[in-house]
C-alpha positions in Angstrom: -23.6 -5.8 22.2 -19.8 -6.4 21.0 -18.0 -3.3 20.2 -15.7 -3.3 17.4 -12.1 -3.7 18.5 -11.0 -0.1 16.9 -13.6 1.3 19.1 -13.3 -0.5 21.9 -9.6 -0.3 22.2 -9.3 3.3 20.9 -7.1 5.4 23.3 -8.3 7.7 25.9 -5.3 9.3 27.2 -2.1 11.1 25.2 0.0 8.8 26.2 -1.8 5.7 24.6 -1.1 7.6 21.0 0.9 5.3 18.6 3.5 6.8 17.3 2.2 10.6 17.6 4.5 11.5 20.8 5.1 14.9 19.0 1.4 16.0 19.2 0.9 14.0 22.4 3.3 16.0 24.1 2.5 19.0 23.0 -1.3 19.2 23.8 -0.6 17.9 27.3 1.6 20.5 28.0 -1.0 23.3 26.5 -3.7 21.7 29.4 -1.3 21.3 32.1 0.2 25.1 31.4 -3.0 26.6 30.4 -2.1 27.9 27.3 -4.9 25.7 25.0 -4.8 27.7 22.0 -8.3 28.9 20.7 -8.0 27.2 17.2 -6.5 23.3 15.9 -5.5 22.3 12.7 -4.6 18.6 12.6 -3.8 16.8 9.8 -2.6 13.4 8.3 -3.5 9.8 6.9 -6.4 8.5 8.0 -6.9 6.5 10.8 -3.8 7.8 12.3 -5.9 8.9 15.7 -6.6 13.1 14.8 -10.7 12.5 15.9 -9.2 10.4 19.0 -6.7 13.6 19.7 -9.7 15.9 19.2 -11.3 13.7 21.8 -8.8 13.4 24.4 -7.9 17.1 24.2 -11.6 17.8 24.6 -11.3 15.3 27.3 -8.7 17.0 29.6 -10.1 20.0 29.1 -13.1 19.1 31.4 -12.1 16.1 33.1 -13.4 16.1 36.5 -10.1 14.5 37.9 -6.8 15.9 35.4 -3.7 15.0 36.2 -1.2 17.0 37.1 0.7 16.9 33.6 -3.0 17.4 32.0 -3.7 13.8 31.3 -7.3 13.1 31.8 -8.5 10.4 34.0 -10.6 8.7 31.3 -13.1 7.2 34.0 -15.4 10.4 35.0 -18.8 10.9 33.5 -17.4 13.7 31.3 -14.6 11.7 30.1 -16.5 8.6 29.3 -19.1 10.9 27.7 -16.7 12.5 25.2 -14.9 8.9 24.6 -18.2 7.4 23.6 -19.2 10.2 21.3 -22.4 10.7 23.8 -24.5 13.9 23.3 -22.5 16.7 24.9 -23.4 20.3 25.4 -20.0 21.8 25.8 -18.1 19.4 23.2 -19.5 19.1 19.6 -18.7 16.5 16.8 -19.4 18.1 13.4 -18.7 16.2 9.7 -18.4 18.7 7.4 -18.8 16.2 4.7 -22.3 16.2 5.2 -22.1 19.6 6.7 -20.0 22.0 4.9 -22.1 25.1 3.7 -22.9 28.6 4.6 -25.7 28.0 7.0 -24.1 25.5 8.8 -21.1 27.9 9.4 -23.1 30.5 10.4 -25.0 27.8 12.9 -21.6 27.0 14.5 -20.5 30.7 14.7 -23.9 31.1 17.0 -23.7 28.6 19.1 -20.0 29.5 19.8 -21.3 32.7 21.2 -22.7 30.7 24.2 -21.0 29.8 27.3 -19.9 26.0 28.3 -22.6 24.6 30.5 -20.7 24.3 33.8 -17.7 26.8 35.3 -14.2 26.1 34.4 -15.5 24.1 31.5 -14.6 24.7 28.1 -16.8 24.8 25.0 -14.8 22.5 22.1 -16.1 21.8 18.4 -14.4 19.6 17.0 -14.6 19.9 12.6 -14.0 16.2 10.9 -12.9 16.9 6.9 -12.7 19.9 7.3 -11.5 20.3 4.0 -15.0 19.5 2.5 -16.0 23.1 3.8 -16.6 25.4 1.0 -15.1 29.0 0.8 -18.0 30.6 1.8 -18.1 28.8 5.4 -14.5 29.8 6.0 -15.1 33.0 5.3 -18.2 32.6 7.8 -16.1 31.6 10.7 -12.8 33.8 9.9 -13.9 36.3 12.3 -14.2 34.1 15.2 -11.2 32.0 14.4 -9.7 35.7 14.7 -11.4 36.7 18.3 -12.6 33.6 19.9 -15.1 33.9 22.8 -13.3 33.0 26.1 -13.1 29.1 26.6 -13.9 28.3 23.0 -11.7 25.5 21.0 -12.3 24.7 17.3 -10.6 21.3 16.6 -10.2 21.0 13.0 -9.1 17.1 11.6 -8.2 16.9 7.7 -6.1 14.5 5.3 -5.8 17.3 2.9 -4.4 20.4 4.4 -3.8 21.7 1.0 -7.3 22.0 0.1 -8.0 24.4 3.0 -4.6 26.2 2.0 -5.9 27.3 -1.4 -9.6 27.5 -0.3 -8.9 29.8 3.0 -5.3 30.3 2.7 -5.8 33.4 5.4 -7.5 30.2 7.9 -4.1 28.5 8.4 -2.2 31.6 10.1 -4.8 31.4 12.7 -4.7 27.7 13.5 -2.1 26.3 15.5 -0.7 22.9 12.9 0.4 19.1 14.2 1.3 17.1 11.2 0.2 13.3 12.3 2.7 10.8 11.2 1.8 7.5 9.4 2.1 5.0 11.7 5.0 1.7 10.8 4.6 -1.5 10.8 6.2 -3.1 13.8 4.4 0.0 15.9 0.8 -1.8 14.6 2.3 -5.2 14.9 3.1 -4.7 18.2 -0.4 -2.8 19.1 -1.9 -5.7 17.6 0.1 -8.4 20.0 -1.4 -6.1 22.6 -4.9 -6.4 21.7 -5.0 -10.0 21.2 -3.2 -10.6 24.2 -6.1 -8.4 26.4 -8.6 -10.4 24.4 -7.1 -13.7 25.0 -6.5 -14.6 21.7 -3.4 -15.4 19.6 -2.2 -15.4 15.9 0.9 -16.2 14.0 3.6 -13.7 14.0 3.0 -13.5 10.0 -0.5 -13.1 10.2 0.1 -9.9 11.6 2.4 -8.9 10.0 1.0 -9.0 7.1 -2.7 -7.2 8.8 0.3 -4.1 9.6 1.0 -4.1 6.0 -2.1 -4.1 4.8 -3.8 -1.5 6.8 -0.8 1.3 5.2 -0.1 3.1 8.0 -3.7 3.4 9.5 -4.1 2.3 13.2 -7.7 1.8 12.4 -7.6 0.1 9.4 -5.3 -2.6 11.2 -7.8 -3.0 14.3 -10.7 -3.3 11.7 -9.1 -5.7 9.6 -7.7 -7.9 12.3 -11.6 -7.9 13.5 -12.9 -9.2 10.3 -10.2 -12.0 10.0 -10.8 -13.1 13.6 -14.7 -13.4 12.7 -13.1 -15.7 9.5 -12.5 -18.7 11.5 -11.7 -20.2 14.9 -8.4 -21.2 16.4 -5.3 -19.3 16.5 -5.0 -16.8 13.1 -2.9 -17.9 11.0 -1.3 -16.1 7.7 -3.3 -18.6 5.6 -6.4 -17.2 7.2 -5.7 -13.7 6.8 -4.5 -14.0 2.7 -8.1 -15.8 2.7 -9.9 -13.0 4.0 -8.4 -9.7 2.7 -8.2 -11.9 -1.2 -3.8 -11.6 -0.5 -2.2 -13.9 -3.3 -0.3 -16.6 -1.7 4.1 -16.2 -2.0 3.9 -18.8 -4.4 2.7 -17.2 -7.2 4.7 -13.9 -6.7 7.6 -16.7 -6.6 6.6 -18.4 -10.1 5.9 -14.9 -11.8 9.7 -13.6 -10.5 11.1 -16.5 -11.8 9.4 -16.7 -15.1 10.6 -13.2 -15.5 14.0 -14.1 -14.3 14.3 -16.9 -17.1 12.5 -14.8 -19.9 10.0 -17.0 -20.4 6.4 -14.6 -21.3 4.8 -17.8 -21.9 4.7 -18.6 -18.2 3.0 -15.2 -17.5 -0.2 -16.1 -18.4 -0.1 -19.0 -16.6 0.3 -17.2 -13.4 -2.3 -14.6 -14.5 -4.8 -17.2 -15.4 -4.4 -18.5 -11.7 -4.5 -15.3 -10.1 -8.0 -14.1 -12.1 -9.4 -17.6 -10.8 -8.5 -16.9 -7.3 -10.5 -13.8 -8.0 -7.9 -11.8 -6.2 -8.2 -7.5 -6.6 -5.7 -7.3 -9.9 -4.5 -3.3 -8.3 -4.0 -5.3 -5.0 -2.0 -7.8 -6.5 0.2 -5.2 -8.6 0.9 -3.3 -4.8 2.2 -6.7 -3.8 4.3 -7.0 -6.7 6.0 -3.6 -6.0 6.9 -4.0 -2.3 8.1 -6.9 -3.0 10.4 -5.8 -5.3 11.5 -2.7 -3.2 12.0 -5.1 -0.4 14.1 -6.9 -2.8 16.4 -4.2 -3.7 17.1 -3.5 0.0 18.5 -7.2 0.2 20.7 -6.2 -2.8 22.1 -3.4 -1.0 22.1 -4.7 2.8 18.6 -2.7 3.7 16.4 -5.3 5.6 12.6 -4.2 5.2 10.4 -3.6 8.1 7.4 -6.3 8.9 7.9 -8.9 6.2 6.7 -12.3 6.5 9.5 -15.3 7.1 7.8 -17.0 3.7 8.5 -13.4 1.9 12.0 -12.7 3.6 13.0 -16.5 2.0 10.6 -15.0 -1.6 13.9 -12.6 -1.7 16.7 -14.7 -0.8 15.9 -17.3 -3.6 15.0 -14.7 -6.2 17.8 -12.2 -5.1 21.0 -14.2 -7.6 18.4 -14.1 -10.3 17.3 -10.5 -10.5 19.7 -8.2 -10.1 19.0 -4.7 -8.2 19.1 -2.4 -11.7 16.2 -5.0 -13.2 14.7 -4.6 -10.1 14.5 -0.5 -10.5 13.3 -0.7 -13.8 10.9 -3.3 -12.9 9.7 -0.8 -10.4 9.4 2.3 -12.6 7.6 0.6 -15.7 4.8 -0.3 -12.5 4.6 3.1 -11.7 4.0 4.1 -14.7 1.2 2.0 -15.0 -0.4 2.3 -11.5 -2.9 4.4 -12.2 -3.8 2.5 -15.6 -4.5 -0.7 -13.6 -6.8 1.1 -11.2 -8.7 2.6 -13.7 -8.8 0.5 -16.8 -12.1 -1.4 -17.6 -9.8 -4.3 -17.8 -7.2 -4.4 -15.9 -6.1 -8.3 -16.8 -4.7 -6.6 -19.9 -2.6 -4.0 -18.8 -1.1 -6.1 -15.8 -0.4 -8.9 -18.5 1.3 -6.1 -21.2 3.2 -5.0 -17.8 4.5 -8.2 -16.9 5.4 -8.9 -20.5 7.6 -5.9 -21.1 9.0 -7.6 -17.4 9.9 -10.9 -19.1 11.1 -9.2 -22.4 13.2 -7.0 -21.2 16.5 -6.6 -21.3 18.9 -7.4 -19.0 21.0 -4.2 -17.1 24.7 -5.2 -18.0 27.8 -3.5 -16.3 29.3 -1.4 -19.0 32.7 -1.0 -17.8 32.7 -4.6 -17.5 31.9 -4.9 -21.1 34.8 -2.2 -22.0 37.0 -4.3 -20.3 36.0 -7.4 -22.2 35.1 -9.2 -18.6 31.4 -9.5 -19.7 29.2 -10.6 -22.4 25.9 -8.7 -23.6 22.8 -10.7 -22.0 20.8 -12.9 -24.5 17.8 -15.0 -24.5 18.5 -18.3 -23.8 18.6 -20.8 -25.8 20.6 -18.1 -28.2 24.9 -17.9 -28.9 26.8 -15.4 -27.1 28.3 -12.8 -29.6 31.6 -12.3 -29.9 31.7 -8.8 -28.9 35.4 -6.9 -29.5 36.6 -5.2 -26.5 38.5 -1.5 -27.4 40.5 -0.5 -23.9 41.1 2.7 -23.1 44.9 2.6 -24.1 44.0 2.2 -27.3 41.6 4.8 -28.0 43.2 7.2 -30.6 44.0 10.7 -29.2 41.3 12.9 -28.8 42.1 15.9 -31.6 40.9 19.6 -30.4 38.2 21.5 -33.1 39.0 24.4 -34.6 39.3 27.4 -32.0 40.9 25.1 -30.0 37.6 23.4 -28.3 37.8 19.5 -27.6 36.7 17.9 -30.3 32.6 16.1 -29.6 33.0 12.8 -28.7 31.1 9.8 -30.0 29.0 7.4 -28.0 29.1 3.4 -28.6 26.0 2.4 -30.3 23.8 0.5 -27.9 24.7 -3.4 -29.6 28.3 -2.6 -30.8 28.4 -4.5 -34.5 31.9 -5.6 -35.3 33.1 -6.2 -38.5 32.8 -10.4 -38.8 36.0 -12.0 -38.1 37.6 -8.5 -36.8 38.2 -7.9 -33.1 41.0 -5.5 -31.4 43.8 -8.2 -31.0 45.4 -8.6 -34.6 42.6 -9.8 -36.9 44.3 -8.2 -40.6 42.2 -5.5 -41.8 40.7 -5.8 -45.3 39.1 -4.4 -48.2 35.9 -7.0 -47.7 36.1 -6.6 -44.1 36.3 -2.1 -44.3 33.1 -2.7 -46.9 30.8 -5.2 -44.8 31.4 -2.5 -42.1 31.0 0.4 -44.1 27.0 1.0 -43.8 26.8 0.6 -39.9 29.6 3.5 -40.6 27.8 5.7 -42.4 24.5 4.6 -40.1 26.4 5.6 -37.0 27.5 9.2 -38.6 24.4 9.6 -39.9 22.8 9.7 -36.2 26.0 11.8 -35.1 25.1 14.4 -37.4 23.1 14.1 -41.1 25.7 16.4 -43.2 28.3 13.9 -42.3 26.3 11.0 -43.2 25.2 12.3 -46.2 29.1 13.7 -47.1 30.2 10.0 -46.5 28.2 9.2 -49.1 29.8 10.8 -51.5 33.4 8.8 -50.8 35.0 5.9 -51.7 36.5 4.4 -48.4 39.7 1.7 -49.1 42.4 0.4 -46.4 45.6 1.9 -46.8 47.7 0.2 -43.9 46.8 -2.0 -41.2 45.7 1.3 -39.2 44.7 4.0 -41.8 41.7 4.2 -44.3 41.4 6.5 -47.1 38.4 8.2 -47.9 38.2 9.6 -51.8 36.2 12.5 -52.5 35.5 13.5 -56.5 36.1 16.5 -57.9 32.5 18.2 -57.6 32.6 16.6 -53.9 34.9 19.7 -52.4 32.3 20.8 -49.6 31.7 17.4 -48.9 35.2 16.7 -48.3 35.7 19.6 -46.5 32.5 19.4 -44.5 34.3 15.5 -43.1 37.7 17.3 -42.7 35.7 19.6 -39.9 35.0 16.7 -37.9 37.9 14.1 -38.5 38.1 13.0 -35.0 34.4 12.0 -35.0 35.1 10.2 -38.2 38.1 8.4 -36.6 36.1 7.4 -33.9 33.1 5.8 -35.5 35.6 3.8 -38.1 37.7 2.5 -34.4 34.1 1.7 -32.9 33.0 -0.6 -35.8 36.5 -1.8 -36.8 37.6 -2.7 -33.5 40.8 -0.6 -33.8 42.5 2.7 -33.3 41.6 3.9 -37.4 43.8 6.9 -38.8 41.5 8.7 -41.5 43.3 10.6 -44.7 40.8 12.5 -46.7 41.7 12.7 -50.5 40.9 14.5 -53.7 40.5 12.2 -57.1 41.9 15.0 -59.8 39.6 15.3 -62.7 40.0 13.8 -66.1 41.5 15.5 -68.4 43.1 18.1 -66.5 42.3 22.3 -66.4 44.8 22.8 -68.8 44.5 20.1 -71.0 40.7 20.7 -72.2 40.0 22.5 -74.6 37.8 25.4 -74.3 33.9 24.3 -75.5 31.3 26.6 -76.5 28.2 26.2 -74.2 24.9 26.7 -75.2 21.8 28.8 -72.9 20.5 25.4 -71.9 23.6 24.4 -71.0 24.8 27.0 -69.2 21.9 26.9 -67.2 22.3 23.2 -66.5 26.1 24.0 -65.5 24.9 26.8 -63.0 22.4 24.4 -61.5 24.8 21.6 -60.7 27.3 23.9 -59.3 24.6 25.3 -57.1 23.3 21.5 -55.8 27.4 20.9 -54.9 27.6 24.0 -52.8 24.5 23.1 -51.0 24.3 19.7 -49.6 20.8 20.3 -48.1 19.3 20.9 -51.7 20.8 18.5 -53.2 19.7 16.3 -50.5 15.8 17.6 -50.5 15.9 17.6 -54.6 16.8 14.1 -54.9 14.8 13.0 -52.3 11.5 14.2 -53.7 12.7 14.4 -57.4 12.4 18.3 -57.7 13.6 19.7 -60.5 15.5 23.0 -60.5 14.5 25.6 -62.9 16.4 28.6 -63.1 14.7 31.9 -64.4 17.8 34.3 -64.7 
């Protein structure tokens, strides 16, 4: 009968542990010292080798010929027993999947009571999932996790330690902890060379390469996967092969998707989507490709070189690396993330890739902004479309900042997100005019509006005209006072948002039209109830903005009921 190759080359000795030197070392030294500690907690991915530790500590325990640094032979009757899983008296496989309740506990508690079955022997029970055990079993085997019987080991092998931390918290401070560590991908490359070579066989470099990224840190997974593509086909295993047999979407398409989204053009996504789906390739599977190939790709950007990857994905990132810069690549990576789980879940998952890799092709493009300040680089724009002329204010020009009352800087302003410039006006000598103050004057009042509503809504209330070249006026009536005063509070904010949409360092004078006729020219008028009412109401909407805001917006009217 053939034996699968994760069982067959599974390792029987510490020192054949990938990667896990740390717990290796460790539980050798315990044997070879004798101090074995009554009570293991080991925990990590899966198939990262905690049930092959188990074994191998259970192994030197009571091997019939231990080394001297307690490795165990791996060839006596007790070893071979334990490596094969073979019915043991004095070492015991439990899954407490299927096993995980009260009476089972208290089954295990008993039978630890007992004595191994030969002298110097020691009695080891080794727990798979152990997080699967319910509360009530922990609290069954507490006790004799606190006072073991002589020569008793409890092996306990879970990937979620924090289950057992908030289900038997008091557990963990009696169990001795080795944190496995997911194994790389060279390590399973090279583990993989190793097999092949002991079973005669070969395969292309990139084939396993891409078995070790596939199997995500699992030594198992990797042996189990590289089985199933060797029983694909004959010959030696090519990459081909292996994308065949685990349904992995071939570079060319990952190419033609990049580059579509490179060139904004959405049209092509559903082109690539439509050959995908035929291919019948997992959608989630394809997504996970997508991402490390884009992490990969901002490691190129910054001089990284990613572990494991295929020649045909290394030259993938070359070609694609001057057309995708490393800040599209980021947000490329976050809007994934963020719809992960929705792929994996979603009844159809076509959909949401598709809306994914449309927001991809739509978006826009990261743009250095002190290049922009500097006038060294345009916005990006679709192509196809005309570059706008977008004016360039340095920092030399930039009016002084003014201090607020009290003596605190004044706030400071940011750019809108797509400065608008006046047509025709940009920072190096364009003449500043009445038609060119007005056709700005909305995106002003816009932009102060988003700053802060009272100043929008005060701005309103003015006339704006160009004085000089470098100064505008802005005219306030005589029932405007508070709004007059209320832009005289934040005059540096005002001079910024005219010197954002102008182009140009803007000096701002606030002025008062005088009323017509003059205090001491009219002549005194007799008012009548209603119309002294009517006077007290208007006064009252000019003191308070807000009302007179809220009453014109939903047509109150104001009654007064002295």
């Amino acid at each position: 009968m053939t034996i699968a190759l994760a069982r067959r080359y599974r390792p029987r000795r510490f020192a054949d542990l990938v990667v896990q030197d740390h717990v290796a070392a460790a539980l050798r030294g315990a044997v070879a010292k004798g101090r074995v500690g009554h009570g293991y907690l080991l925990t990590g991915p899966r198939g990262v080798g905690k049930t092959t530790a188990a074994r191998i500590l259970a192994m030197a325990l009571n091997c019939e010929a231990r080394a001297a640094d307690g490795e165990p032979c791996g060839e006596c009757s007790s070893c071979l027993k334990i490596w094969n899983g073979s019915a043991d008296l004095d070492v015991v496989e439990i899954d407490a999947a299927s096993n995980r309740g009260v009476d089972d506990a208290r089954d295990l508690r008993e039978r630890a009571m007992y004595a191994a079955s030969q002298a110097g022997h020691h009695k080891v029970y080794i727990v798979d999932e152990a997080h699967m055990l319910t509360r009530e079993a922990w609290n069954v085997l507490l006790k004799i996790l606190e006072e073991p019987p002589p020569g008793v080991v409890f092996v306990f092998a879970t990937t979620e330690p924090q289950k057992i931390a908030n289900t038997a918290a008091p557990v963990m401070s009696r169990l001795q902890r080795f944190d496995f560590r997911r194994i790389g991908p060279v390590a399973i490359h090279n583990r993989l060379r190793q097999v092949l070579t002991a079973e005669k066989l070969d395969a292309e470099d990139d084939a396993l390469r891409l078995i070790a990224r596939h199997a995500d840190g699992g030594m198992r997974d990797a042996l189990s996967v590289l089985d199933q593509c060797l029983s694909f086909g004959e010959g030696i295993l090519t990459a081909a092969r292996v994308r065949q047999a685990l349904g992995l979407m071939d570079n060319e398409e990952y190419g033609a998707l990049l580059a579509a989204i490179a060139d904004r053009q959405p049209a092509q996504v559903f082109a690539v989507m439509g050959r995908v789906a035929d291919a019948g390739a997992d959608l989630a599977e394809f997504a996970g490709g997508l991402g490390e190939l884009l992490r990969a790709l901002v490691m190129h950007h910054y001089g990284a070189e990613p572990e494991g990857l295929p020649e045909s994905t290394r030259a993938l990132i070359a070609e694609m690396a001057p057309r995708l810069g490393p800040e599209d690549a980021v947000r490329m990576l976050k809007l994934l993330g963020d719809a992960e789980a929705a792929i994996g879940r979603s009844a159809n998952p076509r959909i949401v890739l598709e809306t994914l890799l449309l927001r991809w092709a739509m978006m826009d493009r990261a743009v250095d902004l002190r290049a922009i300040l500097a006038g060294g680089a345009p916005l990006p724009v679709a192509p196809g479309k005309p570059i706008p002329q977008v004016a360039a204010v340095s920092r030399e020009s930039q009016p002084p900042a003014k201090s607020a009352p009290g003596g605190r800087p004044a706030p400071t302003v940011a750019p809108p997100a797509h400065p608008s410039v006046a047509p025709g006006l940009t920072a190096h000598g364009s003449r500043l005019t009445e038609a060119v103050l007005a056709s700005a004057w909305s995106e002003v009042i816009a932009t102060a509006s988003r700053q802060s509503p009272l100043l929008g809504q005060a701005l309103t209330h003015a006339t704006s005209h160009v004085v000089d070249a470098g100064t505008v006026a802005l005219v306030f009536g005589p029932d405007s006072a508070l709004f007059h005063d209320g832009v005289a509070r934040q005059l540096a904010v005002m001079e910024t948002i005219l010197a954002a949409a102008l182009g140009r360092p803007i000096k701002v004078k606030l002025q008062s039209a005088s009323a017509a006729p003059a205090a001491a020219e009219r002549k005194p008028k007799r008012l009548s109830v209603e119309e002294a009412r009517s006077e007290r109401l208007t006064r009252l909407r000019s003191k308070d903005p807000a009302l007179d805001a809220a009453a014109n917006a939903l047509d109150l009217e104001l009654v007064d009921d002295d």
